[in-house]
Every structure is written in structure tokens, then in C-alpha cells.
N, C-alpha and C positions, 0 to 999 in steps of 0.2 A: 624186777629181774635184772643179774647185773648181766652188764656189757661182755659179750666175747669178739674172738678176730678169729677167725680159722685158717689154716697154715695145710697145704697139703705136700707130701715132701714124699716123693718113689711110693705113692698111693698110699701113704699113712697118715691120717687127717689129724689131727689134735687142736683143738680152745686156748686161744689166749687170752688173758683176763684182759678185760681193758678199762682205765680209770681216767679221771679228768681233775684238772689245777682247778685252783681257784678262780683260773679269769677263762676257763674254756677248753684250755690246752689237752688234748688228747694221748695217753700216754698208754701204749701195749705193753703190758709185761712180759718179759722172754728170759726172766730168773730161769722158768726150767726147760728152754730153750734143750738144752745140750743134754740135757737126762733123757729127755723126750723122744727126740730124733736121731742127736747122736752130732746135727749141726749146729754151727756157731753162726752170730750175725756178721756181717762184713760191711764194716762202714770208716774207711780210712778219714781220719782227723775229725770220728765223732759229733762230725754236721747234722745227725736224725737220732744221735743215741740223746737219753736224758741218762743221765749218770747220779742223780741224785734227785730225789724232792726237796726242798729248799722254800722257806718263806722270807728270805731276805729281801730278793729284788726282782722285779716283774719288768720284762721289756717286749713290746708288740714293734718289731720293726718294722713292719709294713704302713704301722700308723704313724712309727715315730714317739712313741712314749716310753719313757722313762722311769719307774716311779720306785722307792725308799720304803720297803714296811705297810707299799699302798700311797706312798705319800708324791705325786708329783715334783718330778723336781725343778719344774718352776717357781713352784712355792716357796722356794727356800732362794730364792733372790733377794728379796725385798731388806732384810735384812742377815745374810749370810753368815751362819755360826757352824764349823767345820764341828768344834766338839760336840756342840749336840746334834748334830749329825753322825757322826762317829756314835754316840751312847746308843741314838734311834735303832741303828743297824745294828751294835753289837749287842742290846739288851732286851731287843725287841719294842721298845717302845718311847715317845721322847721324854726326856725329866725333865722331875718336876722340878722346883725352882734351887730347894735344898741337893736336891739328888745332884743339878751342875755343880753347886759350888762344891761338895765335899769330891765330885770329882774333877773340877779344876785343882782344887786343893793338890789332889792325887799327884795330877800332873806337875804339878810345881815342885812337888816335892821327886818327883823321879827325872827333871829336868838334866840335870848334871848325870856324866859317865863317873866309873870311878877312875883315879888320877890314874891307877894301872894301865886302862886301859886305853890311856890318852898317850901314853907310849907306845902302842901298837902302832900307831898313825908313824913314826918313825920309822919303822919296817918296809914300809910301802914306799918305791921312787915317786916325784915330785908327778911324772905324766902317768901316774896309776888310772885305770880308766874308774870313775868313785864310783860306778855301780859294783866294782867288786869289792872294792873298801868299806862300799855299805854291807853288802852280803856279809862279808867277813865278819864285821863288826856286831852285824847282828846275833850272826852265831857267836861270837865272843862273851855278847850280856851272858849268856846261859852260865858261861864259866864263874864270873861272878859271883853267880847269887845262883848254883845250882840247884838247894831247894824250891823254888820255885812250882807251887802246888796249887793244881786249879781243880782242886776238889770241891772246892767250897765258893759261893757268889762271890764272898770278902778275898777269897785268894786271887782267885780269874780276875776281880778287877784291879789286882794290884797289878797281876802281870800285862793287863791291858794297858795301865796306864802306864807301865815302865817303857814297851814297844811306843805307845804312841809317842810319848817325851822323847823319850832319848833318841826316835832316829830322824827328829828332826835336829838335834844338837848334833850328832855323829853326820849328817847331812854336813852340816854349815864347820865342821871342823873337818870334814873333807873337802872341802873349796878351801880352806885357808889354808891347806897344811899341802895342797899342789900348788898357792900364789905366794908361798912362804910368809904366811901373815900369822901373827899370834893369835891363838885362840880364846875367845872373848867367851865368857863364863854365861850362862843364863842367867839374866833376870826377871825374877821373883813379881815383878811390879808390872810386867807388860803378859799378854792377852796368845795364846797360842801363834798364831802369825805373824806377829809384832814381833814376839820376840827369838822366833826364828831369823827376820832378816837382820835384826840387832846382831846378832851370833854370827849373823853371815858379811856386815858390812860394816856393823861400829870398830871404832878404833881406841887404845887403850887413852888417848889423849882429844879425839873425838867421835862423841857420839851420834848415833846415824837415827835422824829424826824421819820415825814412820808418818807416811802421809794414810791419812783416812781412806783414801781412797785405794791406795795401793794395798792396806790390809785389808778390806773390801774384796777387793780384785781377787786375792791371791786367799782367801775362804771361801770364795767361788770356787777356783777353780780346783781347790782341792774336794768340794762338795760335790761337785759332777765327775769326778773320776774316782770317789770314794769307794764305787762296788758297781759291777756290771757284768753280773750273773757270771755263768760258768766259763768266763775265760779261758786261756791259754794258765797266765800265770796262777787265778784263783784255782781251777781245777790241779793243777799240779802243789797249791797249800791243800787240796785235800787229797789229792794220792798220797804224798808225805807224810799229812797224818793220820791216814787210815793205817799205819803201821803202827799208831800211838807214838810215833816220834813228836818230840814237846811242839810247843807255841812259836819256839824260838827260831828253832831247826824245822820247823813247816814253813815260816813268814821270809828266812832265808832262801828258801829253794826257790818260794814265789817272787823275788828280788830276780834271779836267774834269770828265771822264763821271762818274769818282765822285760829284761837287757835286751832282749832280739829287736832286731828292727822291723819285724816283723809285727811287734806288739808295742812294745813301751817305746820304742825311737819312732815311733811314725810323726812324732812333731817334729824330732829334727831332721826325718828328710824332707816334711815340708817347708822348715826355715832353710836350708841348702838349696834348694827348687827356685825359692824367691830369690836367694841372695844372685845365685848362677842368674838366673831372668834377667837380674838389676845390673850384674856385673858387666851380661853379655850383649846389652841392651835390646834385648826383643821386647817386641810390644805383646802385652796381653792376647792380641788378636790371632801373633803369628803363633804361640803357645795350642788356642785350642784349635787350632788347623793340626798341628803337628801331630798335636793329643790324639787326635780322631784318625792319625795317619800312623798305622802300626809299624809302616817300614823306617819311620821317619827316630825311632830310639828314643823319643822323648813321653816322661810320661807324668801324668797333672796329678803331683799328688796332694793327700788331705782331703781327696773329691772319692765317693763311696766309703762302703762297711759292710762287713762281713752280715752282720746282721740288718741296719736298717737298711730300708729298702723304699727310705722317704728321708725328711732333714734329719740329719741327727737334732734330738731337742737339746742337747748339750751346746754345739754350734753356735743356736739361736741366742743362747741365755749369753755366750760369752763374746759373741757378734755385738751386744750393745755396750758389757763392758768395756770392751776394748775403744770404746771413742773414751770413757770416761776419766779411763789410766792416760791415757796417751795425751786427751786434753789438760790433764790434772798435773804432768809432767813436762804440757810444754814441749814434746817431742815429733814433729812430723818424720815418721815414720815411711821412706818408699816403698818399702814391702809391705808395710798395710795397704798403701794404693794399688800395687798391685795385686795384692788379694785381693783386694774389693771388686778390682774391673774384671779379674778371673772370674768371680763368683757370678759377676751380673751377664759376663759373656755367657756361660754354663747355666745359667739356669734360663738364660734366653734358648740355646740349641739345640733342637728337636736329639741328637744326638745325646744329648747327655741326659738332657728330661727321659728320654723316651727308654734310655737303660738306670734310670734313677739313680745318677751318679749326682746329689748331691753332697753340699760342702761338710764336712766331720768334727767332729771336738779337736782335731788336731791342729786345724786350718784356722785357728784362729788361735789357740792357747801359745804356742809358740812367739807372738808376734805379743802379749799382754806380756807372757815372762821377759825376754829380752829390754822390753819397754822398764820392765824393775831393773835391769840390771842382772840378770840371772843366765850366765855362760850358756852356751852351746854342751858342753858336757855331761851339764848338770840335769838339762829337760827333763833324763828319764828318772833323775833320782827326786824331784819333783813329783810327777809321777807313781813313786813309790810312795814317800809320803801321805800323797793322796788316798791313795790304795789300801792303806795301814787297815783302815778300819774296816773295812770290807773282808777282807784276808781276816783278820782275827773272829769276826762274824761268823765266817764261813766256817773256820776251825771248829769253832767252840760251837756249833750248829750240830755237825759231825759227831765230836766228841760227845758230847750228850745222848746221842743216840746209839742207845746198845746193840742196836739188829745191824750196825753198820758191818760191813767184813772189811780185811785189808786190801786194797785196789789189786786187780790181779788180772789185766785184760790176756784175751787170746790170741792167737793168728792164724794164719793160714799157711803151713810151712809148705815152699816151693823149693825148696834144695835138695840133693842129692837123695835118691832112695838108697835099699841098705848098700855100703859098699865095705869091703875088707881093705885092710892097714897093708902098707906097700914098705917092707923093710928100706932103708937108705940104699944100699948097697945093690938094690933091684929096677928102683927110680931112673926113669929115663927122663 
């Protein structure tokens, strides 16, 4: 017998269907909510609505897990591959051996912008903030190649592979074209991250030799930020394209929403946090007094998440990377100590255990990038990158499903009852 919820509302009772995910999750349907009764649900910034069913990605923040397809993302440390991570999410499942290479292939081949559009970057002043140069840019490809048709597997992954390539090339020709440095071409011979930072730091007279460890590093950390359920930014790639607006123009909007610092700069106000600590010389200690002291202005960020409500598993995975870059480069880093003594004072203090403010994917990614070489500015477009493959999953999840309607939420209008128009001439 299936599941009902019962609703009684000015003593008119009515059944609501209720169904369950695959790992538990309980979900009431209130589709006919508003036919029914005549009310709407009321849940400002969609903290209890599920807006979607989705098999992308499962997250239990209570426990702290993570997982890709069902797939742990621990698992994908040992030896870190962003594109077949990328394929997992967007295709549903990982390739097989041929299925990578004909889509590395892809990507090589959609590597380079076309020259037109390498003039646009000229448009833009030198201090353009590059999240919106990325945005821009992205909506740009569209113009390009406007046929661009995801009718068919063979189409969608063409256009998958052009978004994943090209915005990390429009990425790294947006760092050069604000430090007035020539733009270095992709090449063909180096591995997704490799030759991202080639693009970002070779020179036309010397080349910038990727260290193992740092392409390592930096396929993590675009592997843990690759998709993380109904975000800020991923829900707004699919309000976008519940209208049926393209690939292009949904993965732009979600560039947007990512820019807040509310969502995508949460690493750099965690690198600012450290830098002010180091600059201003307080000790770690006086920090979590302060923290716990609301009148005191100061406040510890990188520590909690909207959703876990235990470590972020993300954190953990990038907590060990980070000795490996840092030792691999030879750079003691101050703000990694002070991270580190943050984290061990915090997770000692009944106050921060006891509201489960632990340390976030933020609190430590910031301190691995900077360690490459990779500006304050750029974190969030970082970030994006990472994100590519998730956002396009999510799309193309949507898209395929014909019962979807176009996003069209409610409200609760509090303004004016009716009032009549007040000639100018009457106007007091």
C-alpha cells in the first residue's frame, strides 16, 4: 500500500503521496498542493523543498559522505582523474578504456577558442573581475558554433567536450590578458591539468614544467568540487534550463550564482582570514576566543556548511594533500600553520564540536592553489572549472526528462491591497 502524509487546512483534509530516494530520503509530494486547497508551501531559500529527483550525486551531511553515481569520493584519490570523473557524472557511468581516449581525443580537439573570440579579451579592462569574463565568454562559445545540437549522444558530447576544454583555456587567457602576458596556445601533448597550467604560466620563450605532484593536487581538487547536489549555482543551471535555454546560456548563469561569496568565494574569504591573522599577528588562540565571542566582529571562516553537519569529506581528502604540494614545492607556507593550529584548537572546543562547526573543502583548497601559484582572483574561476562537469550533468539530467515544466516558483504577496492611481497634479 503506498505511503500517504495528511494535510488538514480550515478542516478540509486531503492525502499526500509520499515516496522515498534511493539511500532513504523521504520526499511528500505537494504537485497538487495548490489545486487542492487553494495554498502554497512557504519555504524561503528551499532548505526542505526537493525541487528535483536527480541520480547524480548523494550527500548524508550528518554522516559526512560524499559520493559520485554511488561512488565514494575517497575513492578517487589514489590516483586522481578529473575527466573520468567528469564522463561518471555526465554519462552516468565511468569508461571504459576506449570510451576515455576517444573523449580525451574530443577534448584536444575543442581545446583552442576561435581567434574571433580571443579579441573579445580586449574589450575587457586589465582589473575586469575574470568571473565575469568567464561568464561572458562562455556565453560567447554559443555564438560561434550556434548550431550546436544535443539531440543525439554524438551531439551532447561534442558540446560537453567543447565547455569542458575551452573554459579552462578562456580561464588561463583570462589571468594573462589582466597581467598583460601573451596567450599561450594549448597543447595537444599534455593531460587536462597540465595543460591548463602550461596556458596559465609557460612562457613563449620558457616553458613551465608541471610537477607530478601539483597535476595531482589540482585533479583532486577539481574532483571534489565537480558536483554537490542542488546548490545555489547548479539549481539556478537548471531553472535556466527549464526554459530550454541552451547548454551554454544555462552553464553561464550558473558561473553567476557561483561569483557570490556566499557560495564560490568562500576560499577566498578563508585565504583573507589567514592572511589578516598573519599580517595582524594574533595567535590562533586569541582567533577562537574571539570566534565564540559575537560582540567581538570577528568570525572563523572555512569552519561549518550549510549542509554537513559532521567533516566535510572533501576537507579530509585535501588536508593530506596539501603537506604533499607544499613539501613537493619546497614552500613553508604561514597560513597553512595557522590553519592547522585553528583546526586542532576547534576541534578540541566543546563549543565548536558541540555545534559541529567543523573544517570545510574551503579551508584548505585555498592554501593548495596559492601553493601553485594561482592569484586570489582566480579561486572562484577555479571553482568553476571544477564545477563544469556537474552543471552539464545536471542539464542534460533535466533535459531528457520530458515531464519536467519550466521553473516557475510562488510567493506570498505582502503589498498593497487594491488601491486606485493618484493623477500627478493630485499627489501630495
Amino acid at each position: 500500500m503506498s505511503r500517504t502524509a495528511t494535510l488538514t487546512l480550515d478542516g478540509k483534509t486531503i492525502e499526500l503521496p509520499v515516496f522515498e530516494g534511493s539511500e532513504g530520503e523521504v520526499g511528500i509530494d505537494i504537485t497538487q498542493l495548490r489545486a487542492q486547497t487553494g495554498a502554497i508551501a512557504y519555504d524561503p531559500a528551499f532548505g526542505n523543498t526537493g525541487a528535483c529527483k536527480s541520480a547524480i550525486t548523494f550527500i548524508d551531511g550528518d554522516k559526512g559522505i560524499l559520493r559520485y553515481r554511488g561512488i565514494p569520493i575517497e575513492q578517487f584519490v589514489d590516483s586522481p582523474n578529473f575527466i573520468e570523473v567528469a564522463q561518471l557524472l555526465i554519462n552516468g557511468k565511468l569508461p571504459a578504456q576506449e570510451e576515455l581516449v576517444r573523449f580525451r581525443a574530443r577534448l584536444t580537439a575543442n581545446a583552442h577558442v576561435h581567434e574571433g573570440m580571443r579579441h573579445h579579451f580586449e574589450g575587457f579592462p586589465p582589473e575586469a573581475p575574470p568571473m565575469a569574463i568567464l561568464s561572458a565568454m562562455i556565453n560567447a562559445l554559443f555564438c560561434y558554433d550556434p548550431h550546436f545540437s544535443v539531440e543525439s549522444d554524438e551531439e551532447f558530447e561534442d558540446a560537453a567536450a567543447s565547455l569542458l576544454s575551452k573554459v579552462r583555456t578562456i580561464a588561463a587567457y583570462t589571468y594573462r590578458k589582466s597581467n598583460g602576458l601573451p596567450f599561450m596556445y594549448p597543447d595537444p601533448n599534455l593531460r587536462y591539468c597540465g595543460n591548463f597550467l602550461h596556458m596559465m604560466f609557460s612562457m613563449p620563450y620558457e616553458r613551465y614544467e608541471v610537477a607530478p605532484e601539483v597535476e595531482e593536487a589540482l585533479n583532486l581538487i577539481l574532483i571534489l568540487h565537480a558536483d554537490h547536489e542542488q546548490n545555489c549555482s547548479t539549481s539556478t543551471v537548471r531553472v535556466v534550463g527549464s526554459s530550454r535555454a541552451n547548454l551554454f546560456a544555462s552553464v553561464s548563469a550558473g558561473v553567476c550564482a557561483l561569483w557570490g561569496p556566499l557560495h564560490g568565494g568562500a576560499n577566498v574569504a578563508v585565504m583573507e582570514m589567514l592572511d589578516q591573522i598573519h599580517r595582524g599577528g594574533l595567535a590562533p588562540e586569541q582567533c577562537i576566543k574571539m570566534a565564540k565571542d559575537k560582540s567581538s566582529g570577528f568570525k572563523l571562516m572555512g569552519f561549518g556548511h550549510r549542509v554537513y553537519k559532521n567533516f566535510d569529506p572533501r576537507a579530509r581528502v585535501l588536508k593530506d594533500s596539501c603537506d604533499k604540494v607544499l613539501a613537493k614545492l619546497g614552500k613553508k607556507d604561514p597560513l597553512l600553520d595557522i590553519a592547522r593550529k585553528l583546526e586542532e584548537l576547534a576541534l578540541n572546543d566543546p563549543y565548536f564540536v558541540d555545534r559541529k562547526l567543523y573544517p570545510n573543502v574551503d579551508f584548505y583548497s585555498g592554501i593548495i592553489l596559492r601553493a601553485m601559484g594561482i592569484p586570489l582572483n582566480m579561486f572562484t574561476v577555479m571553482f568553476a572549472i571544477g564545477r563544469m562537469p556537474g552543471w552539464i550533468a545536471q542539464w542534460k539530467e533535466q533535459h531528457d526528462d520530458s515531464s519536467v515544466r519550466i521553473a516557475r516558483p510562488r510567493q506570498i504577496y505582502t503589498g498593497n491591497k487594491l488601491t486606485d492611481y493618484v493623477p500627478l497634479a493630485k499627489r501630495k
